[in-house]
Structures are given as C-alpha cells and as structure tokens.
C-alpha positions as CSV (number, residue, x, y, z in Angstrom):
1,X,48.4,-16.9,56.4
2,X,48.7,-19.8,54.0
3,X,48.0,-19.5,50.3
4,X,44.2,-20.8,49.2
5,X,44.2,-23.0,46.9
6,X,41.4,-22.1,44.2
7,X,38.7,-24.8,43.1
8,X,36.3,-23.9,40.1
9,X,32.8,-26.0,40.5
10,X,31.1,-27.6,38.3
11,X,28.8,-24.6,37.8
12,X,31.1,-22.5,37.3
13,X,32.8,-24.7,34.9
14,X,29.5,-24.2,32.6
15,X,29.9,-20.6,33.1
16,X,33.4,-19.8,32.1
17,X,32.5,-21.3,28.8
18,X,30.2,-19.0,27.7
19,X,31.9,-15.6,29.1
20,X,34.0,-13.4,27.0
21,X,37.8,-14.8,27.4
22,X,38.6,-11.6,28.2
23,X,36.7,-11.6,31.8
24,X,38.3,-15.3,32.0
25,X,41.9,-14.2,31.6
26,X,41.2,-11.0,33.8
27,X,39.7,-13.8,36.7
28,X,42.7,-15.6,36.3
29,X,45.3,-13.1,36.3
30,X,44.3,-10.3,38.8
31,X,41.4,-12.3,40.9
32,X,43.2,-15.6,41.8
33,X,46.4,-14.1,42.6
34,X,44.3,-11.9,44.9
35,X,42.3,-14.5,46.6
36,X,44.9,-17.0,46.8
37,X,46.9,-14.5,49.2
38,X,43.9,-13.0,50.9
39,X,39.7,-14.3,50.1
40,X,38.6,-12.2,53.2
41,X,39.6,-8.6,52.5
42,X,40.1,-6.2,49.1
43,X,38.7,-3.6,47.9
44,X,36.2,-5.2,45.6
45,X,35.4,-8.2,48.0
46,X,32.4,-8.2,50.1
47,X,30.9,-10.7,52.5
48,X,27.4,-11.5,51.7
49,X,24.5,-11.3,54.3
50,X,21.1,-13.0,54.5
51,X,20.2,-15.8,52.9
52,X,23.9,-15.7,51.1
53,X,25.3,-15.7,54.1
54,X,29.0,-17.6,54.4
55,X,29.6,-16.3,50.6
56,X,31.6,-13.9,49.2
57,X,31.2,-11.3,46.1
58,X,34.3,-10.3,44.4
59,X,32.9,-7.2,42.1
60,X,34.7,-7.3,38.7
61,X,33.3,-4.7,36.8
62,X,30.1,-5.3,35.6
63,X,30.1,-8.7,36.8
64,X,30.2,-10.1,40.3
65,X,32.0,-13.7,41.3
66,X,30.7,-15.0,43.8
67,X,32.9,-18.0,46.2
68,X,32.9,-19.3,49.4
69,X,35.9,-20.0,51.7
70,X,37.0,-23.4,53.1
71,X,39.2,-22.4,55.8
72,X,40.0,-25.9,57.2
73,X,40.8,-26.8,53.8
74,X,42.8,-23.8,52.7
75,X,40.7,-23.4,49.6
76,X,38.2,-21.0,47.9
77,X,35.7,-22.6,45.8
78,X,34.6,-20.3,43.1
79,X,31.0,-20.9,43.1
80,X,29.3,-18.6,40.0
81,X,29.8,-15.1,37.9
82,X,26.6,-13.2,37.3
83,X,26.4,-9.9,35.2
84,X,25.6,-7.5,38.4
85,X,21.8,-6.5,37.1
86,X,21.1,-10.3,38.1
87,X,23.5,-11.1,40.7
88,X,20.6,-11.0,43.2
89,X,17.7,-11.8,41.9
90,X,16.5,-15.1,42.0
C-alpha cells in the first residue's frame, strides 16, 4: 500500500485556527503519520454510515476528525474536527 498524501480543505483550514495548538500538534504528529500509512483501519477510525456515508471519523479524544479517502488519488482529505457532543448533530 502506498503512502496517502494528506490534504487539509478549506474548512478545515478555518478550523485549525481556532483549536487549541495542542490538538493541532497532536493531529499532526500521531494522526497523519497514522493515516498516511493506513486511513482505512485503527483503533480510533471508524467508517461512517448513512447519510455520512464514504467518510471517515478518526476519534481523538474529545474530538472527532472527520476525512474522506481518495483512493485513485492516493490522498485523504481532512474534511472537519468537531468536539464529539456535536459531531452529529446538524
């Protein structure tokens, strides 16, 4: 298996800003290593159902990251971070 490549969108982008650096830093340093080597399976990933179906949840504490995986592309496109109380509501 190839490594992924990761790709933060624009939402995201907007996102990361506002967090605690600390939850940035931990993303970057245990998350993406992770992910770059396997998105599909870990003990904290999960693959969404329903009307989220195609995404994945990566649990990170209190938080959840969600991103979807662009296999033909080699790349995992880390779509938003949600504290887990509203990681599914709408």
């Amino acid at each position: 298996m190839s490594n992924f490549q990761i790709a933060e969108t624009k939402t995201f982008e907007k996102i990361r800003k506002k967090i605690d650096p600390k939850i940035y830093s931990k993303i970057t340093k245990i998350v993406y290593p992770q992910l770059r080597s396997n998105p599909y399976f870990g003990s904290n990933i999960k693959r969404l159902k329903g009307e989220l179906d195609g995404y994945y949840r990566y649990r990170i504490g209190s938080y959840r990251l969600f991103y979807l995986i662009h296999e033909e592309k080699v790349l995992v496109a880390i779509v938003d971070l949600k504290h887990r109380q509203s990681a599914y509501s709408k």
